[in-house]
N, C-alpha and C positions, 0 to 999 in steps of 0.2 A: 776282536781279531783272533782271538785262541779260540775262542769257539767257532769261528769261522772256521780256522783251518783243523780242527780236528773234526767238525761235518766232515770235510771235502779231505781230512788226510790221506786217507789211499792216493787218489786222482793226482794231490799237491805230490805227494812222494813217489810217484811213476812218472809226474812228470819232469821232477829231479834225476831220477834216476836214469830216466830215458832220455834227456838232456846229456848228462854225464855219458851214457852207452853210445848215442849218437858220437861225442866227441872223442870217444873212444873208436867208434869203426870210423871217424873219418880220418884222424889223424892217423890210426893205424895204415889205413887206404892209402893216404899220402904216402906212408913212409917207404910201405911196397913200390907203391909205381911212380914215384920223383926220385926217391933217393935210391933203391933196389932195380928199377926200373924193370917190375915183373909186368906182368901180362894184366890186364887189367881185370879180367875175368877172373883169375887165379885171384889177383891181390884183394878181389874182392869177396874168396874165399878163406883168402887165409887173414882178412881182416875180422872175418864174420865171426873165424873160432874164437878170436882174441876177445871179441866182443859179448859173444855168447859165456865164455867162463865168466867176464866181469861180470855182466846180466844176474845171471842166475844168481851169484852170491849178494849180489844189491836188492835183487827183488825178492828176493828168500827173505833175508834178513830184514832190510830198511820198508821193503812195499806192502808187503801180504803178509809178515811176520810170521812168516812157517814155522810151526813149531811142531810138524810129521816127526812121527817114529822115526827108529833107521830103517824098517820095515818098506813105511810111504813115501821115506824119502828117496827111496831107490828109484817106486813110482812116476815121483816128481820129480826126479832128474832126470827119467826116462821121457817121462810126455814133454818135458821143458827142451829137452832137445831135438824130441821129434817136431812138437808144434814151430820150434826156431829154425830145421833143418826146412818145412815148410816154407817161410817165410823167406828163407834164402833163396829157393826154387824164385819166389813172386820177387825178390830182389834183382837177381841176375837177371830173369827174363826184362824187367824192367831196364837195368843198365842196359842189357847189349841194346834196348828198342831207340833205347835215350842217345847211349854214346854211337854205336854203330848206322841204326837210321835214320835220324833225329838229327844224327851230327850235332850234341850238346856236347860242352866239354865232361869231360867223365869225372874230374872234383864237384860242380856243379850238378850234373844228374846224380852222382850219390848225395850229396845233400837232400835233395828232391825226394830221392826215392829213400831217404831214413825216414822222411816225415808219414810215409803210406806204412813205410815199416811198424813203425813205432804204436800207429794204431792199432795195427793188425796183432800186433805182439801183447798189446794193455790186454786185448780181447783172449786171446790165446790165453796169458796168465791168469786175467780174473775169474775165466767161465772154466777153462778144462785143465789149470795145471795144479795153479793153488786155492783152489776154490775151499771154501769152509765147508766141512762134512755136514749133513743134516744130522 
């Protein structure tokens, strides 16, 4: 079993983590637009930030184990936010397609659209943010 999971540990620990970040942008999401009663569009930006700071310190630390300079890690927090600010762009346009055309309920289509998320983000981390130097 321990050799199992330390083959596949990256994979096992993004998908904890991105587990954990899902349940972080959706109860954030909730808490904007049930209890705040913001705009869903908005709530679904200002759940992203919340989600993006936890991100980056779980997948630094627990996923890819960055251990950049302070130098690269400027780097790496700059591509880690650009490649997430991405991700957001393909998030929203998905909600409004989901909640607004679609007519899904919009806790329902962000579930949906964490799971397109979350692969798009493994990829974004492994290949361009903290990839291992040659």
């Amino acid at each position: 079993m321990i050799k199992l999971y330390k083959k596949y540990q990256e994979i096992i620990n993004y998908l904890i983590a991105g587990g954990l970040t899902v349940l972080v942008t959706v109860l954030s999401y909730a808490f904007f637009t049930k209890i705040l009663h913001i705009y869903y569009i908005v709530s679904n930006i200002l759940a992203w930030i919340v989600a993006v700071i936890f991100a980056y310190v779980v997948n630094r630390r627990f996923v890819f184990q960055s251990k950049s300079s302070k130098r690269a890690r400027v780097k790496e927090i700059r591509n880690f936010f650009i490649f997430r600010l991405l991700s957001l762009l393909i998030d929203t346009i998905l909600m409004y397609l989901l909640v607004d055309i679609f007519r899904i309920n919009d806790l329902i289509s962000k579930m949906i659209v964490q799971i397109v998320v979350i692969v798009l983000n493994y990829i974004f981390s492994k290949f361009f943010i903290f990839k291992e130097k040659e």
